[in-house]
N, C-alpha and C positions, 0 to 999 in steps of 0.2 A: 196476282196479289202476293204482294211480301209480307209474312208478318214480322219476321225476324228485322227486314230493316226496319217497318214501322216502329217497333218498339225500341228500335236502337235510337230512331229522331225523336221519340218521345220522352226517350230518359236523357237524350243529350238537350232538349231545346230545356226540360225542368230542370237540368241542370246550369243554365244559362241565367235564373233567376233567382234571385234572392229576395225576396219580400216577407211579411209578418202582419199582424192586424192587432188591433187592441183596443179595448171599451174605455175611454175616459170619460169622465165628467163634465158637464160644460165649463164648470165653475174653474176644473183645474185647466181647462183649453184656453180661459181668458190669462190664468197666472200661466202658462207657458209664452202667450204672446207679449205679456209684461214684462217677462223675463228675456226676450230674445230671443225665445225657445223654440217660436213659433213665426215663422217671417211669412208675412204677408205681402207681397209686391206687386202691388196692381199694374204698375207700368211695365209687366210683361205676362199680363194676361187681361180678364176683362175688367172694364173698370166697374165700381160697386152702384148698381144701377137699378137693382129693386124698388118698389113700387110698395106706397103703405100698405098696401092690400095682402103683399106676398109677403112684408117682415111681420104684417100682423098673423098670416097664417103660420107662420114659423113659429113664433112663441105661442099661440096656441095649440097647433101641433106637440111641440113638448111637453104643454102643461098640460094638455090630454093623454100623454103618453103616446100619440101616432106613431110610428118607428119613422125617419127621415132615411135619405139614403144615406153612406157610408162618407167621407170626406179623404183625399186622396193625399197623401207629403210626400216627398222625397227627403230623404234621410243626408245627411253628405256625412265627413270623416270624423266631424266632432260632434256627431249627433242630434247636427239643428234641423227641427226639421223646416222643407220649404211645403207651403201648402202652393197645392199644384190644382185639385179641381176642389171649389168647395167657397171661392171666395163669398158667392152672397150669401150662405148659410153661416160661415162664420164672422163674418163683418159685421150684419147684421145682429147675431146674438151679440157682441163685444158693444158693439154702439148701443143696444138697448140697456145695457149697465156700464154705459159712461164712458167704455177705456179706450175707445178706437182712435189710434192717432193719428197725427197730421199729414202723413205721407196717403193717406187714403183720400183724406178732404179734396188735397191738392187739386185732384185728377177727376174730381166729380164734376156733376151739373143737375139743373134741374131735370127731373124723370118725367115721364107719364104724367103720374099725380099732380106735377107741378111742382114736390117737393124742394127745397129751395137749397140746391147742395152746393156751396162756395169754392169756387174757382178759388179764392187766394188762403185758404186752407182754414177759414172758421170753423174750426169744431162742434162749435156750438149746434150748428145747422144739423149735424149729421145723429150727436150723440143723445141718448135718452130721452129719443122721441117719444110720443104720444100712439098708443095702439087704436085702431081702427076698430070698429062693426066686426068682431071673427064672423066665420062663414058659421058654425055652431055654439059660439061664446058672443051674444050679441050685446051683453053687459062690458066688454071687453074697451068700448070705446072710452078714448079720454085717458085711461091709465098708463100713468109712465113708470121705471121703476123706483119711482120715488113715494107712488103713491098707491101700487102694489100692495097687500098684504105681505108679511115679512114671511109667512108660512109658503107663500107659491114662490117669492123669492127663491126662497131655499129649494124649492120644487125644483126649479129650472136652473138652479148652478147644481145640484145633484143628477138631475137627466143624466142617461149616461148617453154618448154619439162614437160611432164606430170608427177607426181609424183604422187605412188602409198603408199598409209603407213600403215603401222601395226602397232596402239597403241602398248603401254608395256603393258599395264594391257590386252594384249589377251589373252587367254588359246594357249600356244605353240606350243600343237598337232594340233590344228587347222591354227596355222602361218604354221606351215609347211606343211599341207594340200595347203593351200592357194597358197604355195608358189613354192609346187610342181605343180599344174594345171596353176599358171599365167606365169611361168617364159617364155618369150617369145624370140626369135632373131635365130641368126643362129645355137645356139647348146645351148640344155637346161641344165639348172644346175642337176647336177648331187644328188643323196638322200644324199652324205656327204658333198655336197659344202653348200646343204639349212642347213642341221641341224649343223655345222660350224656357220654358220652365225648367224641363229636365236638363238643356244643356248650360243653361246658363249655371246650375249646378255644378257643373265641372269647373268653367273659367267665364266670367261676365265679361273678358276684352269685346268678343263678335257682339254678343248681345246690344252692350252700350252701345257699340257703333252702328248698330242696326235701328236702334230708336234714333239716337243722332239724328244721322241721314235722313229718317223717315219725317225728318221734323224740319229739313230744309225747306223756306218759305216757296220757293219755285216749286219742289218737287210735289207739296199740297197744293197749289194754284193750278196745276197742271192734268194731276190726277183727279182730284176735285172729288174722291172720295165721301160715301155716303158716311152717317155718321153708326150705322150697326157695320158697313166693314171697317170702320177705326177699330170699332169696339172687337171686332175679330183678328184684329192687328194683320189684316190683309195689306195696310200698307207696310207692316216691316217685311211680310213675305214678299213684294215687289221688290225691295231695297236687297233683301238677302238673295234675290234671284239676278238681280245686278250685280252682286260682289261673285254667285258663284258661275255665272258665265261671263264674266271678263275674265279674257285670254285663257279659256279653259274649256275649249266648246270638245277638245280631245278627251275628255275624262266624263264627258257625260254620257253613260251607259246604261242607264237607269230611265223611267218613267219620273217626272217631275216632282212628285213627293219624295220616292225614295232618294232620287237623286239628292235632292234639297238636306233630309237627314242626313245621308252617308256626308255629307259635305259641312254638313254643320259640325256634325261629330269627330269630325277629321280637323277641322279647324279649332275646335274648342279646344285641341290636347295640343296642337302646333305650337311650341315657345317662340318660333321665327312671323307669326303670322302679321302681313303687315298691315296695320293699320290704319297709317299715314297714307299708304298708296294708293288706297280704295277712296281713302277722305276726299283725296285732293282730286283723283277723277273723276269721281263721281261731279265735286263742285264744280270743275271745268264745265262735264255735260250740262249740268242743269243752266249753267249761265249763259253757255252757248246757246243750247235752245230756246232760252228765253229773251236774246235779244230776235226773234221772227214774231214776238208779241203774237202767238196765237195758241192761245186756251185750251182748243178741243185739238191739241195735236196729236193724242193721245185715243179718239173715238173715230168711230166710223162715222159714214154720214148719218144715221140716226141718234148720235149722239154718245152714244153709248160705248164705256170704256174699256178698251181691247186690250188684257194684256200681252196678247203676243205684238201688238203693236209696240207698248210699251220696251218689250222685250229687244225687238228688233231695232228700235231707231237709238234708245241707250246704249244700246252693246255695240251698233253699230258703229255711232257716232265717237264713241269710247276709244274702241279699236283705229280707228283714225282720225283723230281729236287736229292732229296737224293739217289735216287737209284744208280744216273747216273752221279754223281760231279766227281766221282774217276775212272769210268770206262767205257771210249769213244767206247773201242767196244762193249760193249752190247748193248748202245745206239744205233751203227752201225747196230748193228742185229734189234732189236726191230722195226728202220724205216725201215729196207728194211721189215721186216715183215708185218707192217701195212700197206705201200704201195701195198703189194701182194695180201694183205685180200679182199676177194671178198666182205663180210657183209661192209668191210668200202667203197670199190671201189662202191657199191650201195649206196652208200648216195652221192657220190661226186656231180650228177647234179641236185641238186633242192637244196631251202632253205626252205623248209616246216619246221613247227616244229616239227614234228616228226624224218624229215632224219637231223636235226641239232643235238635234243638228241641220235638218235642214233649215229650218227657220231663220237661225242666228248663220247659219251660212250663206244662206239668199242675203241678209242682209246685210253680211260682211262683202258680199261680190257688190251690190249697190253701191254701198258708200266708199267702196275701193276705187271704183273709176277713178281712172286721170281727168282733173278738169280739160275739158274741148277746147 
């Protein structure tokens, strides 16, 4: 045992972060997001999808004074902050006094309850709902805040709620360290919801292009994704595991999450990063595979979707796109053949760096044959 190094990594990894904390008010949490202050972007984290039960325990919660947990932002150069965990606590209080705008409606649906949250952005559905039965306030039902006493009004824009902040100037691997061990509440953010958040902070080029993509009609038909992994934006994480093993299987040295951050983090600062390139082959792949009209090409035989399959016949197919533009059934043979390969069926459950290169290499030697 060292202690002299210990405490050398100790005072250099604290010296790695820069964060701060601070109690504001709710009242002034809604005038910071009125103002811009305060950016709320559901389309790169979860979308707002509480349940009457839990927005009515919320504002009772406050107006009994319960302590909630803490709500997380990321800070950038001009001091705006981005809220990062914390969405259904803060959406929710903003919609039960009115302000919550349009870009949140968009991206809803109806919940659990059935609550009726409009696809084409009516506000109305979302804002100044009605409180439910609380679990200890059972007079609570029916009240909106319009119809509030004006004294608990003020109750609940004075609350005060804890804010947690990530300067700009942190080192990013470290926000997202941060950000994966603090995320707290009843379901933790997910490794693509944090680095969503925190890098698209730096530059939203990768970001936008990573919903883009995830939003091509083939590549949803395909993957056929449940609707809690949208909401965990496991489909941009397939999309961004596309863009960072095309022609790059040399620089993955990392286990699949790290790898995935250092590479997002490398790309968000790149002024050269190309955009276009990935657009366009990626749309090749999808349209290629999808003239074999088959569904489940993506599962095994019980149905169920593999992404190192995923992994392997994208990348594959990618890496030699000309083999296979003109000639759908060899493509045909080639996936059921990688699918059968035992060397690739062993890489399927880990993400080690090793079963990742071999993986995408088994399947780069498959789809490389010369046609017979």
């Amino acid at each position: 045992m060292d202690k002299i190094k210990l405490e050398k990594e100790i005072i250099n990894e604290r010296g790695r972060l820069s964060s701060d904390r601070m109690d504001i008010s709710f009242g002034e949490l809604i005038n910071l997001y009125k103002n811009d202050e305060l950016i709320i972007r559901p389309e790169y984290q979860r979308l707002y999808r509480w349940t009457a039960k839990q927005k009515t325990a919320l504002i009772e919660s406050i107006l009994l004074a319960i302590p909630i947990p803490p709500i997380f932002v990321a800070e950038d150069e001009d001091g705006i902050w981005e809220l990062v965990d914390g969405l259904q606590r803060v959406a929710t209080f903003i919609s039960f006094f009115g302000d919550l705008k349009s870009n949140i409606t968009e991206l809803t649906y109806k919940n659990e309850d059935n609550d009726e949250f409009n696809e084409d952005g009516d506000i109305n559905t979302l804002n100044k709902w009605e409180l439910q039965t609380g679990g200890l306030i059972k007079s609570l039902q029916g009240f909106t805040i319009d119809t509030l006493p004006t004294k608990y009004k003020i109750n609940l824009k004075r609350a005060v709620c804890r804010i947690e902040i990530l300067r700009g100037e942190s080192n990013t691997s470290m926000k997202y360290e941060l950000f994966k061990r603090l995320n707290s509440g009843g379901s933790k953010l997910t490794p693509q919801e944090i680095r969503n958040a925190i890098y698209r902070g730096i530059n939203p080029k990768l970001n936008e292009l990573i919903i883009e993509l995830s939003q091509n009609h083939v590549f949803q038909k395909l993957t056929n994704l449940t609707k809690i992994k949208k909401q965990q934006l496991y489909d941009n994480e397939l999309i961004l595991r596309f863009i960072a093993f095309y022609d790059n299987l040399e620089n993955v040295n990392e286990s699949m999450e790290n790898y995935l951050n250092n590479f997002m983090e490398e790309k968000v600062t790149e002024s050269t990063f190309q955009t276009e390139r990935y657009r366009k082959i990626f749309g090749k792949v999808m349209n290629l595979i999808d003239k074999l009209n088959e569904d489940k090409i993506f599962r095994n035989p019980n149905n169920l979707f593999v992404p190192a399959v995923f992994d392997g016949i994208t990348i594959g197919v990618a890496q030699n796109i000309e083999l296979y533009k003109n000639d759908t059934e060899l493509l045909r043979e080639r996936i059921v053949l990688l699918k059968k390969d035992d060397k690739f069926k062993a890489t399927w459950l880990s993400n080690s760096k090793n079963r990742i290169k071999n993986r995408l290499k088994r399947a780069n030697e498959i789809f490389n044959q010369n046609k017979k």
